[in-house]
N, C-alpha and C positions, 0 to 999 in steps of 0.2 A: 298537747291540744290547747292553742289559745282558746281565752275566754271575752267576751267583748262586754264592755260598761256604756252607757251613755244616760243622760237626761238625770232625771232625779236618781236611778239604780243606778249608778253614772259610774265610772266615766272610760274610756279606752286603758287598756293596762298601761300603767304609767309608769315609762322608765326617769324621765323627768325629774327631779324633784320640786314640789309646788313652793312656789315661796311666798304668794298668796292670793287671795282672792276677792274680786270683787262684791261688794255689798249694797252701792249705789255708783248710778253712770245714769249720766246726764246730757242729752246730747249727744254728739257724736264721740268714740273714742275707740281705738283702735288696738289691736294686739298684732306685733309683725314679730313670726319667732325667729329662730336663726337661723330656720331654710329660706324665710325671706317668704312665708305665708303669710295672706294676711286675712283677718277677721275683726268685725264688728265686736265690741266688747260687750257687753249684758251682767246685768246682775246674776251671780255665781259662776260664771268662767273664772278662769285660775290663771296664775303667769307663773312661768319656770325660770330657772336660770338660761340667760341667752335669750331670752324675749324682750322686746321693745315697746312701752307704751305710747302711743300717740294721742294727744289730746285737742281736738279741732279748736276753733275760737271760740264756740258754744258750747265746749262739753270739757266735764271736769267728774270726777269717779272718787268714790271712798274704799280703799282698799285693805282689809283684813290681814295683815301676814301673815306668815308660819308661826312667826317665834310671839305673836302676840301685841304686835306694832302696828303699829295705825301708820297709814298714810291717805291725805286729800290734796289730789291733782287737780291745779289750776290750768287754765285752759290755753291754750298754743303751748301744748310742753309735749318733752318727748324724753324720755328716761328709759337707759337699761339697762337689766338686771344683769349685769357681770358676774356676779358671783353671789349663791345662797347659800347657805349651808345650816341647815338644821332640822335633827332629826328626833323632836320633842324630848330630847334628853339634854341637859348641862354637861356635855363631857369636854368643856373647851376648844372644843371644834370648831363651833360656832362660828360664821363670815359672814357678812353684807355686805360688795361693794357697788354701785351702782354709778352710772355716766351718768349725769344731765345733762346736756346739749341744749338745749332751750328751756325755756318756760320756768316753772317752780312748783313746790309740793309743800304743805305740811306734814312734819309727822312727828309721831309719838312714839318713840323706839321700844322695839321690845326687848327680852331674854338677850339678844344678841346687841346691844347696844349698853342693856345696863351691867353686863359680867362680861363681857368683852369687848370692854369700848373700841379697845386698839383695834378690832377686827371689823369696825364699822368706817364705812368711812365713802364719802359722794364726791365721782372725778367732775369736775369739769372742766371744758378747754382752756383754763387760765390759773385754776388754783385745787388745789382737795381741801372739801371740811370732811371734818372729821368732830367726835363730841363724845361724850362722858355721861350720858344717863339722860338724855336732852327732849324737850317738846322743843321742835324748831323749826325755821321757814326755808329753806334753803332757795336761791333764785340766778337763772342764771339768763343774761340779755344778752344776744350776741349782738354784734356791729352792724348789719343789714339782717336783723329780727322782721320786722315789718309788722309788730305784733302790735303797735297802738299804746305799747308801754310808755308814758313820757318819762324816762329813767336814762343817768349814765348806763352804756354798756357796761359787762362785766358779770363776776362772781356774787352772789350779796348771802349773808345769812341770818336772820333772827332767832335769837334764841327767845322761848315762853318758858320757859324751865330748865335751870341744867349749866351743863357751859356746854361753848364749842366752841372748835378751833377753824380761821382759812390758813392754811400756808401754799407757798410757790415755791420759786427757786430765788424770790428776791425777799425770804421771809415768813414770820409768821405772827398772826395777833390772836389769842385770846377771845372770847365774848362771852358775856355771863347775862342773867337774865337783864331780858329789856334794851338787850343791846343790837346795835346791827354791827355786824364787819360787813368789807366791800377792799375787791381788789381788780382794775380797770382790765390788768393785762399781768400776762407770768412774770415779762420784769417789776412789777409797780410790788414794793411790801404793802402787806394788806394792814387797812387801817380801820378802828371805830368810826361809824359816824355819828355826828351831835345833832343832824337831824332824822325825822322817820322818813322813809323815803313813799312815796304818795302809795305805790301798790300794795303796800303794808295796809293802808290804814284801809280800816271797814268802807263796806261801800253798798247800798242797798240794791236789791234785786231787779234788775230792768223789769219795766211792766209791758209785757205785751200788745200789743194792735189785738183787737176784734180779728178773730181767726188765726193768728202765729198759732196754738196750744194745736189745733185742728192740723195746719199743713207741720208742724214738727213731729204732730204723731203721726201721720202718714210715710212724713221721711222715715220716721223711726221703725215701722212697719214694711219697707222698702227694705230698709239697710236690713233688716232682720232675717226678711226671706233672700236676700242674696248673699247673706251671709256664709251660708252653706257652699258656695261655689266659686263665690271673689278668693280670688289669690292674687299678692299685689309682689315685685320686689321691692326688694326694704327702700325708702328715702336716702340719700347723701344725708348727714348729720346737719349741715348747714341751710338746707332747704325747705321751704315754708309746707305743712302736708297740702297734698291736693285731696279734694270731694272724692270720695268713691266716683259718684256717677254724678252726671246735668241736674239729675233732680234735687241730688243733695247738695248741689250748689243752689240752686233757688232757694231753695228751703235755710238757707244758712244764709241767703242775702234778705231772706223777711226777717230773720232773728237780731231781735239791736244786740249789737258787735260788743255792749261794755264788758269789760275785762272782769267776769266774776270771780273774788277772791274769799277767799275761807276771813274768819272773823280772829283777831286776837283774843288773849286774856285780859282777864279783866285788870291786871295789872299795870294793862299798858292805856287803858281806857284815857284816862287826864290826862296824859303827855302827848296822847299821838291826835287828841282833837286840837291841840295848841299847834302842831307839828313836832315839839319839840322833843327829842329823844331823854325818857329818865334814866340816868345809867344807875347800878345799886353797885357797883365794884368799883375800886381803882380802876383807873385809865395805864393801868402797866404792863407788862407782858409777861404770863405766867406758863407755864410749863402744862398743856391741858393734858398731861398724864400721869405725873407725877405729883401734882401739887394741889389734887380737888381737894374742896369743901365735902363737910359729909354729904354723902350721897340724899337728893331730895325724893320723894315716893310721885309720881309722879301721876297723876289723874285728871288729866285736864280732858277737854269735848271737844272734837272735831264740828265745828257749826256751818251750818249754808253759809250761805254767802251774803245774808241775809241777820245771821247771827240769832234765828228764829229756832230753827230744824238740827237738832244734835245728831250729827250723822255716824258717831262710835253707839247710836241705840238706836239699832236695827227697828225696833217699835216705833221708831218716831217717822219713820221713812215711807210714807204714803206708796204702793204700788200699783198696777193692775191688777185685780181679781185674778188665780191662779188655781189650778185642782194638781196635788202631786197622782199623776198615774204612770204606774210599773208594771210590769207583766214577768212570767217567765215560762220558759217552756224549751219543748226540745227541737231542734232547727234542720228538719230532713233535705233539704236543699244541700245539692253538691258538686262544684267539688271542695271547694273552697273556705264556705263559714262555717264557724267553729259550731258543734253538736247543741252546747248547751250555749242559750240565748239567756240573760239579764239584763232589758231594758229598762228606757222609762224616759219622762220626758214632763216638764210641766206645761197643764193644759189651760186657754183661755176654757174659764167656763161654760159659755157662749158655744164652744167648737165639740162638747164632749155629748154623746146622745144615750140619754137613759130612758127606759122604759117606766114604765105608771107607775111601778113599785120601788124606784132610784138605783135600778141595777144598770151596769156600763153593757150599752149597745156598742160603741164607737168611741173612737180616742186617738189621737196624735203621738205618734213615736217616730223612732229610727229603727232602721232596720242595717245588717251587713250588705254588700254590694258583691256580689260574683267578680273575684278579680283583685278584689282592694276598696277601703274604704266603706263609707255609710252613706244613706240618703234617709230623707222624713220624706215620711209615709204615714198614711192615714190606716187606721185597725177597722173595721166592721164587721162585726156575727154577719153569716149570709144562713140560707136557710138551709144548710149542709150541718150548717153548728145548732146543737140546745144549748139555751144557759142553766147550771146549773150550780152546786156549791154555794151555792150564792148566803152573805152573812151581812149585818151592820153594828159597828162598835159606836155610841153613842161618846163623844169627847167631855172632861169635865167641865170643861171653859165653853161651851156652847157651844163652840164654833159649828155643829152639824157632825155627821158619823164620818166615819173610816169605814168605804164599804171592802169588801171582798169576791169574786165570784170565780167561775171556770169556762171555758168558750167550751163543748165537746164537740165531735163527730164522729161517729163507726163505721161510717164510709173509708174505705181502703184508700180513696183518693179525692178529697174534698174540693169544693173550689177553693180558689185562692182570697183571703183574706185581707191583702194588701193594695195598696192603690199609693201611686207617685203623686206627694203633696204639693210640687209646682202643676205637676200637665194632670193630674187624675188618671195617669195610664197605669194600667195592673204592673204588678212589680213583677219581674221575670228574670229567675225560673218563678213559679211559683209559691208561694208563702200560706201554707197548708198544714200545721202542726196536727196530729190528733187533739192535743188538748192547749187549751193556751188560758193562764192562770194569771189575774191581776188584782190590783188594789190601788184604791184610789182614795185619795186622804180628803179631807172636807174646804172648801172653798175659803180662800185665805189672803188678806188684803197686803201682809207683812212678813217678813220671814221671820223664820222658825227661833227664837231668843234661846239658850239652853242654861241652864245654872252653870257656875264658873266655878263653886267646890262640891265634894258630897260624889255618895256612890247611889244608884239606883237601881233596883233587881226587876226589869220588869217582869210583869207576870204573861203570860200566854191566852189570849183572850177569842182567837177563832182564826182560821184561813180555812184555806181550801185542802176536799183529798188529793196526798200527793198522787201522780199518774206516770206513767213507763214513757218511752216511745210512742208506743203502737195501743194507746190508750188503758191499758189494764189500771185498774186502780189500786192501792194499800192503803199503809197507814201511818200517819204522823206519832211518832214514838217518845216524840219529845222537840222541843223548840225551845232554847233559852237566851236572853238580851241583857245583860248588865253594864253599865255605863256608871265610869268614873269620872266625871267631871274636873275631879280635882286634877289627874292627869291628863285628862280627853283622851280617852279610848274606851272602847267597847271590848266585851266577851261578847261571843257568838256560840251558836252552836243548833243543830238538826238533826236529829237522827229518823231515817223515813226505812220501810219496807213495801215492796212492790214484789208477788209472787214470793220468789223463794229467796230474794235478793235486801239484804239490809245495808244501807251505806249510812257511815256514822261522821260526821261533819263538825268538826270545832275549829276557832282561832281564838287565842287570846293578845289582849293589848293591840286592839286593830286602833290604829290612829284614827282618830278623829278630824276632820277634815282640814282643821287649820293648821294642824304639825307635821302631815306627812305624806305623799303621794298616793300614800295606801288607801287615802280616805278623801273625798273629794266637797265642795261643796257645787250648789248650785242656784241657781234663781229662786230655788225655793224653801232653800235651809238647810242645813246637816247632813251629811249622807254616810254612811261607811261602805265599805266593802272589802273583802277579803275574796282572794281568786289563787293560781297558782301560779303566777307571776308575776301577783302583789309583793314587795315588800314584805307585809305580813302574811307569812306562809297560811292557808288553810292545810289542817290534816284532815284527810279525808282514811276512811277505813271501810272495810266490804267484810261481811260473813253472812253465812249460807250459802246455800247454792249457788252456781251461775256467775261468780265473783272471776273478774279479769285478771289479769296478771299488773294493770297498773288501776288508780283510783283518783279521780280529782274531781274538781267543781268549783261552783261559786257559790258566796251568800253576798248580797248586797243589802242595804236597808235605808231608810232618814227616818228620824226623828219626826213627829206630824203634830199640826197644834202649836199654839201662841207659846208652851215654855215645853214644847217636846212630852207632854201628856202620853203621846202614845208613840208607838212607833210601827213602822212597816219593816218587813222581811222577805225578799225572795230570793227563789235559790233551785240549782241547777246540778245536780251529780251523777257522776260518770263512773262507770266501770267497764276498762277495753283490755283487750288482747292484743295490745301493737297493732292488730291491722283493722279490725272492724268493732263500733260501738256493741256491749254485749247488751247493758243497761245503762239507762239516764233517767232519771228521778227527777219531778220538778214538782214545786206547789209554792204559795208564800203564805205567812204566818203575819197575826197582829200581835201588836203588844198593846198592856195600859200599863200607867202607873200603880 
């Protein structure tokens, strides 16, 4: 019995593996995977092996990766992911290899660049770098670019920390910090250069016209609602990306075209206002794999373009106003979607409707599609539903509560709850749960920061009663949330009773969203999840009465609050006889510190 993720309880069972995730996007920027999909990129989407980024003239994105490497995409670029490999463990497996075709990126390598350098390594059509523990710029111009670069064609790399190497088939050079290599074409051997070449050096933030911030969020409110439905085939490697649609090419001819680039180190500060390149090595050619310097620690900032906005501190990153809401519950529509439902999805605050006392009227999610696939859909109580369960965790950091509540109906067959978020038209078949169980995290400008070592136990702080199918209620027998920072993974666990039926629910070592597909992130922070066709296995287990012959479920959850204060939990369990649901169990749980 699939299980389905989306939105903040996120994400679709993921065969995949994530190799990382967006943190900031800017403008326009694209995801086309290896069926040749495409989609608008946003803060907390994820890219896999086999996925293509594209980065318009305006828009340039900070990306989180698995292994704990930074990278920031300058704009007309297009990179991708060949090959990931990493699955939050050192066992030498480890790979990164990546195409760039156009454009250029910063980045700061992680796990997989500093303990296996050899296994890292960026094609492009004239030369591969490759590096050794490196902060560095990599950039590549094609011949008919048309990107506004004034620069030879060609390979280029800067190193900020580290070494790296270009080679071809006419050669290879070395580069150690503060250096550039550059090689025009596969026959030319690649050479230092003695000057900085202009797109390196800083360059301050175009200022907008009166109205651009207004028509670019409009476009960006566009591209976002058609995101759901645009599917593009991928570009030829060589060709300039085209607008989605007319509007988003207007919108991209009000925006001044300068070429935003990420800001260097400060070590390179005096030499690249002169133009002149400082070099700190010989001008010789060394062996970049057998012949490094001790290894350097490397901690440098990924900065705007501007040199202002440190983009590796998700705190520093100004957003929209955001509310995380999740729901769970059990899914009587048939024939098709999966029994037990865990969604969720983050809300404009603006769009969420609570009653006088701050309990969730109405909310934005997704829902399964009869057939295949998902749509967003808007939730409303109608007056078939009480609210009831209803709770508030106050956060320590102010930010406002973590509410909780339960939608009920005792009607045998309620209205429908759902409604199509482009047309408003009712979702069909209908979307009519007995009970439907949410939580909703407190209004948040930034995403979710989480400590980087240290174990936390949270404690169990209130959700709702769990409920059956057909509305019966029981009892939460226990709920527990522990979180190892130093390795990013959660323990989970739930054990509920309903009538005569107990299902008992753990996983351990569920990855946390930056190391593993099992664990996702999103727009609005952290998430885990554990399903039965996660990666990390959930056990699911049944006694007393009424227990099926097979048992599964899901627990999804994120972390809520400026450093993960609290956390959310929901969760869906099954116990069937091969042909029909016997029981499914649903409710979700709070955590605090």
């Amino acid at each position: 019995m699939p299980v389905l993720f989306a939105g903040v309880l996120h994400v679709a069972v993921a065969y995949a593996e994530t190799a990382g995730t967006f943190i900031f996007v800017r403008g326009k920027v694209w995801i086309i995977d290896s069926g040749g999909d495409k989609s608008r990129a946003k803060r907390g989407d994820t890219l896999s092996e086999g996925d293509t980024l594209v980065s318009e003239k305006n828009g340039y994105a900070q990306i989180l990766m698995a292994d704990k490497g930074y990278m920031a995409i300058r704009p007309d670029t297009r990179l991708r992911i060949d090959t990931f490999q990493y699955r939050s463990q050192k066992d030498g497996d480890e790979k990164g290899v990546f195409s760039l075709m156009k454009g250029g990126f910063r980045a700061i390598t992680g796990i997989i660049g500093k303990k296996n350098k050899e296994n890292y390594k960026i094609n492009t059509p004239v030369a591969t770098i490759g590096i050794r523990g490196t902060d560095h710029e990599p950039m590549f111009i094609p011949v008919s670019s048309g990107n506004g670069v004034a620069a030879t064609p060609g390979a280029y790399d800067k190193v900020n920390v580290g070494e790296a190497y270009i080679e071809n088939e006419a050669g290879m050079i070395t580069i150690g910090k503060n250096q550039v290599g550059f090689t025009p074409d596969a026959a030319t051997p690649p050479e230092r250069l003695t000057e900085m070449p202009g797109f390196y050096k800083q360059s301050p933030t175009p200022e907008k016209a009166d109205g651009d911030t207004e028509r670019e969020d409009a476009a960006d409110d566009e591209g976002e609602t058609q995101e759901e439905t645009e599917t593009a085939a991928p570009d030829t490697e060589d060709e300039t990306q085209e607008s989605a649609t007319a509007a988003d090419d207007a919108a991209d001819d009000s925006d001044t075209e300068a070429d935003a680039s990420t800001t260097t180190t400060d070590d390179t500060s005096t030499s690249e206002e002169s133009g002149t390149l400082q070099t700190t090595m010989a001008d010789t050619t060394l062996d970049p794999i057998d012949t490094t310097p001790e290894e350097q620690s490397i901690d440098q900032a990924i900065t705007s373009d501007d040199g202002s906005v440190d983009l590796t501190d998700p705190t520093t990153v100004t957003v929209s106003p955001y509310r995380i809401v999740g729901f769970a519950t059990w899914d009587p529509r048939s024939p098709s979607p999966p029994h037990s439902l865990v969604e969720g999805k983050p809300n404009d605050p603006n769009n969420l409707s609570l009653n006088g006392s701050g309990d969730l009227l109405g909310f934005e999610s997704r829902l399964p599609v009869i057939g295949g696939g998902d749509e967003a859909v808007r939730l409303d109580i109608n007056s078939d539903y009480i609210l009831t369960d209803t709770g508030a965790m106050p956060l320590d950091s102010g930010l406002g509560d973590v509410i909780w509540g339960r939608w009920h109906s005792s009607l045998s067959t309620p209205q429908n709850l759902a409604t199509q978020l482009d047309s408003g038209a009712d979702v069909s078949p209908a979307f009519a749960p007995q009970d439907l169980h949410y939580l909703a995290g407190p209004e948040m400008n930034t995403p979710v920061v989480l400590p980087t070592t240290g174990t936390i136990s949270y404690t169990y702080a209130g959700g709702t009663t769990p409920t059956n199918q057909i509305g019966m209620t029981g009892t939460l027998n226990s709920a527990s949330l522990t979180a190892n920072f130093t390795e990013m993974t959660v323990d989970a666990g739930v054990s509920v009773t309903v009538d005569t039926v107990q299902l008992n629910a753990f996983a351990n070592s569920i990855p946390i969203q930056d190391t593993s597909s099992g664990f996702t992130v999103n727009s609005d922070g952290p998430n885990f999840s554990a399903g039965i066709n996660d990666p990390t296995p959930l056990n699911v287990t049944c006694t007393g009465g009424g227990c099926g012959t097979t048992h599964d479920g899901t627990l999804a959850g994120g972390f809520i609050g400026e450093a993960g204060e609290g956390a959310g939990m929901a969760y869906s369990l099954n116990t069937t006889d091969n042909s029909t649901i016997d029981t499914s169990i649903s409710g979700v749980a709070i955590f605090k510190k």
